[in-house]
mmCIF file of the C-alpha atoms, coordinates in Angstrom:
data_MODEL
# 
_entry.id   MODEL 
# 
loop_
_atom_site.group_PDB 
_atom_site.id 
_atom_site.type_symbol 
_atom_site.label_atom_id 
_atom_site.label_alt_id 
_atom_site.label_comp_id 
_atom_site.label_asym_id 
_atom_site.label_entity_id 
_atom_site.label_seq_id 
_atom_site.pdbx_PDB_ins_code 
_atom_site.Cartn_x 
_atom_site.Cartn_y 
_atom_site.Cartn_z 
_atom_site.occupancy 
_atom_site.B_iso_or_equiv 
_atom_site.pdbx_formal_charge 
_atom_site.auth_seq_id 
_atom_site.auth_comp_id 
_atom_site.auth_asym_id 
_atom_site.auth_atom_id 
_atom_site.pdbx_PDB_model_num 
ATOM 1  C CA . UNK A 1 1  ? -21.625 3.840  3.052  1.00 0.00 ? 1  UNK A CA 1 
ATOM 2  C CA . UNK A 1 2  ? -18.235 5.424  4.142  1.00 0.00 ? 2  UNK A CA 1 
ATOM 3  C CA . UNK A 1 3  ? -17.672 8.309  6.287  1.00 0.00 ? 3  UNK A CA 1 
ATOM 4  C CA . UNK A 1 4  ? -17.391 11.693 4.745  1.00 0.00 ? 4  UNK A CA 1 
ATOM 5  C CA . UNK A 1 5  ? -13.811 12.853 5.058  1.00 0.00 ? 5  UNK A CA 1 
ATOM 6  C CA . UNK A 1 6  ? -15.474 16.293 5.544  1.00 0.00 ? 6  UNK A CA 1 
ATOM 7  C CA . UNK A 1 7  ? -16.452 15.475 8.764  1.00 0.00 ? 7  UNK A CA 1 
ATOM 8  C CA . UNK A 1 8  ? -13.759 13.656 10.420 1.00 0.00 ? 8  UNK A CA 1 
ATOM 9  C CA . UNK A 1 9  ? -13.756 12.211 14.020 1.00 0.00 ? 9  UNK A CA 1 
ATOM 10 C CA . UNK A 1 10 ? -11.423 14.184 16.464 1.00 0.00 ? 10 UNK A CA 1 
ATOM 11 C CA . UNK A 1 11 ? -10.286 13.599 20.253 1.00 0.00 ? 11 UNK A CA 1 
ATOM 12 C CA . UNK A 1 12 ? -10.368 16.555 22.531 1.00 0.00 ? 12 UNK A CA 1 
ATOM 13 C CA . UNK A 1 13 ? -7.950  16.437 25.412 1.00 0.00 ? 13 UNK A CA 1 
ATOM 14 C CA . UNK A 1 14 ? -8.074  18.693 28.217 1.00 0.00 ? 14 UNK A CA 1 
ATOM 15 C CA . UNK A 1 15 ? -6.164  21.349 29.031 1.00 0.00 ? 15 UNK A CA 1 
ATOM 16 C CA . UNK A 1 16 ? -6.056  20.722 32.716 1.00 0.00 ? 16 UNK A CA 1 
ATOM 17 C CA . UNK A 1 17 ? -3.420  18.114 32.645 1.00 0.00 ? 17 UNK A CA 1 
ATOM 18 C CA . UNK A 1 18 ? -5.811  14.981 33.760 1.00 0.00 ? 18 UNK A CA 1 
ATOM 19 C CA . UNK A 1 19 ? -5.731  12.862 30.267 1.00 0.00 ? 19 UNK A CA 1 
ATOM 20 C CA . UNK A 1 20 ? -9.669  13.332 30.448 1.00 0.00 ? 20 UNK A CA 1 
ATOM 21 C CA . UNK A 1 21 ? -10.907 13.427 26.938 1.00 0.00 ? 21 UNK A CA 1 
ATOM 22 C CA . UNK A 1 22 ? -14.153 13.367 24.275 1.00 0.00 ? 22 UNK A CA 1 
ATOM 23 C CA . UNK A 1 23 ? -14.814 12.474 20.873 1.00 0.00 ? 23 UNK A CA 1 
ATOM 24 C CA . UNK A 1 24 ? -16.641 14.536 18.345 1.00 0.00 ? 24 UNK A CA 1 
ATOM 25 C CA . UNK A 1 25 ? -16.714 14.951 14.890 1.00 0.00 ? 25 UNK A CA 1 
ATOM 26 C CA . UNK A 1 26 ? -15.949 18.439 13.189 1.00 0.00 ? 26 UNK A CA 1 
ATOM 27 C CA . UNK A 1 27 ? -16.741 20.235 9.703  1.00 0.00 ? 27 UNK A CA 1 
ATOM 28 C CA . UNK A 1 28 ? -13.284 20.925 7.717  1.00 0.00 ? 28 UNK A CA 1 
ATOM 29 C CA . UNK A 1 29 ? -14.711 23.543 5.630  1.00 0.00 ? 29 UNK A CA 1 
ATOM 30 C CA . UNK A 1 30 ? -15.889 25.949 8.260  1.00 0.00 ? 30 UNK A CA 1 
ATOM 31 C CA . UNK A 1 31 ? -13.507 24.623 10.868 1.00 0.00 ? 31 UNK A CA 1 
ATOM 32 C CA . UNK A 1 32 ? -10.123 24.188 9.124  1.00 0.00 ? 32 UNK A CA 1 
ATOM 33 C CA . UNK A 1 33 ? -7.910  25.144 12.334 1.00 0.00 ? 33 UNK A CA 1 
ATOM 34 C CA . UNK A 1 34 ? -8.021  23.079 15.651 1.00 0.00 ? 34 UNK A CA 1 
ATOM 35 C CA . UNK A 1 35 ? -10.699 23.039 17.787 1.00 0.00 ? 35 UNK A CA 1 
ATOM 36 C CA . UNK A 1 36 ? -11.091 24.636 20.992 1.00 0.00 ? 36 UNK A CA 1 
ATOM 37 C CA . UNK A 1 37 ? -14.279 23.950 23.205 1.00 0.00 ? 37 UNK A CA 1 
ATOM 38 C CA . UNK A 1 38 ? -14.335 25.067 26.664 1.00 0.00 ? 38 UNK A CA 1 
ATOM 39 C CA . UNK A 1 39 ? -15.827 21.358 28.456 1.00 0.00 ? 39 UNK A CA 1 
ATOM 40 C CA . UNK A 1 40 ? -16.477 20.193 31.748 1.00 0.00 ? 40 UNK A CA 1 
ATOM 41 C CA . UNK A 1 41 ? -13.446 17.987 32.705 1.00 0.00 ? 41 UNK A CA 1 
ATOM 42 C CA . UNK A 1 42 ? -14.349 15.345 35.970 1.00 0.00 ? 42 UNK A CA 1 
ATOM 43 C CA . UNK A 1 43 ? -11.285 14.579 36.842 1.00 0.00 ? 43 UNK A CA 1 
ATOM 44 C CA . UNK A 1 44 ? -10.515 18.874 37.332 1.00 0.00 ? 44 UNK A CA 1 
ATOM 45 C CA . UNK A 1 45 ? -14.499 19.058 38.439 1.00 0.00 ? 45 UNK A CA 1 
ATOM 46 C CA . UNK A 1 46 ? -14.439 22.156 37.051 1.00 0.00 ? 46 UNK A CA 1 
ATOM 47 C CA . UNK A 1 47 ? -14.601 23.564 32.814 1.00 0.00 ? 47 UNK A CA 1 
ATOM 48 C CA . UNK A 1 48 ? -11.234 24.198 30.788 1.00 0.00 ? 48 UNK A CA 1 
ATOM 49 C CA . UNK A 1 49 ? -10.751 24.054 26.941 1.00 0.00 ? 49 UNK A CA 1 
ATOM 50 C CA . UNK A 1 50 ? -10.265 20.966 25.050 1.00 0.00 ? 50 UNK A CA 1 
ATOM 51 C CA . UNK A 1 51 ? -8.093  21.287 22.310 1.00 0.00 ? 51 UNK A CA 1 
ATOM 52 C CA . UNK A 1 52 ? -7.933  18.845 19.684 1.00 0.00 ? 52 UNK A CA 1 
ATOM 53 C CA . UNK A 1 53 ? -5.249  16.442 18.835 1.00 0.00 ? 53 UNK A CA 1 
ATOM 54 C CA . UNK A 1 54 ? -4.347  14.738 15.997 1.00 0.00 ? 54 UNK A CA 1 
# 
């Protein structure tokens, strides 16, 4: 079974400059801009916003 391209996989990198990033998956339909979560970055030991890349 193959992954719904309506829900693709996307890499959040920090804000903060450190190269510290996640990996979640996101809904096209309701989210069709970039995402923006506000995460808690280690390397910065503090929360900025992830943005995602593509």
């Amino acid at each position: 079974m193959a992954r719904s391209e309506l829900r693709p996989v996307v890499k959040l990198r920090s804000t903060a400059g450190t190269g510290f990033t996640y990996v979640t998956r996101k809904n096209r339909r309701t989210d069709a801009d970039r995402l923006v979560l506000r995460k808690y970055d280690p390397a910065a030991r503090r929360h900025v916003d992830f943005r995602e890349e593509r």
